[in-house]
N, C-alpha and C positions, 0 to 999 in steps of 0.2 A: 205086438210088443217089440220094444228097441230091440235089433234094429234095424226090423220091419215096421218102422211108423209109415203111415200115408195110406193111401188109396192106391189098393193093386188091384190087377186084373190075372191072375194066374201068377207067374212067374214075372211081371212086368210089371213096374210102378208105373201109375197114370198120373199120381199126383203127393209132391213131396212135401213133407209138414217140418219145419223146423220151430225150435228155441234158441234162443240163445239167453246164458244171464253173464253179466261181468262188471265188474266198478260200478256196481249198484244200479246198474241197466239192462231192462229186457227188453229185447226186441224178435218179435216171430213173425213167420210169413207162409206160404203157402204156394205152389209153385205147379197149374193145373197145367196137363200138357192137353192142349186143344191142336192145334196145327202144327205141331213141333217137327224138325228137320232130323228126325229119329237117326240119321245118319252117322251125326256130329259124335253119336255112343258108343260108337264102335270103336273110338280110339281110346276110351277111358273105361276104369271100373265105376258106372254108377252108383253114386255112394257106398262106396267102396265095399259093393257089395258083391264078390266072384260067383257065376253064374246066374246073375238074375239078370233082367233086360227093364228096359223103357220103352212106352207105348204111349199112346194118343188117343184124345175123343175121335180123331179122322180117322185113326189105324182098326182102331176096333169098330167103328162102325160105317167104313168103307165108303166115306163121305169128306168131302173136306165141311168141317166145324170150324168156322170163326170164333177168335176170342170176344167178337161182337156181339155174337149169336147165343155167347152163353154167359155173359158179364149180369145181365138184367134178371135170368132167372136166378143166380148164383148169388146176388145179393139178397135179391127177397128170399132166401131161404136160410142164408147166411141171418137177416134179421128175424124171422122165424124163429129158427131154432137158439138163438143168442138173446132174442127179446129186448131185440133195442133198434134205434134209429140210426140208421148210417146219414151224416152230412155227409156234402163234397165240398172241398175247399176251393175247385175251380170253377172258375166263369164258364157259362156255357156258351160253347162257340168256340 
């Protein structure tokens, strides 16, 4: 519950879920931490959350994880559980 939304691993978000609604516009997104320079945390409160931390698919599982490595399963599961077809608007290449 707000505002603990997203995907945690203990005390450490791995992965942030926002909304936003305003002037009759929503727009949401999703923000998975795969290779993330966990460093850049330590100067701010993430989401403005005092004592909790940020973490990584590399930090937790002691590997570097590319955003490449996890885009293809993350959509087919993304269209699984959603029951629909993702296009891509770009050319490939």
């Amino acid at each position: 519950p707000p505002p603990f939304t997203g995907v945690w691993m203990g005390d450490s978000k791995l992965c942030a879920i926002g909304v936003h609604c305003g002037n009759h516009i929503t727009s949401h997104g999703l923000a998975l931490n795969c290779c993330t320079d966990l460093t850049w945390f330590d100067h701010i409160v993430p989401c403005g959350l005092e004592g909790k931390g940020v973490t990584s698919l590399s930090h937790e599982l002691g590997q570097h994880i590319a955003v490449s490595h996890v885009l293809e399963p993350f959509l087919d599961s993304f269209q699984e559980v959603f029951d629909c077809t993702l296009v891509s608007s770009e050319e490939p290449g």
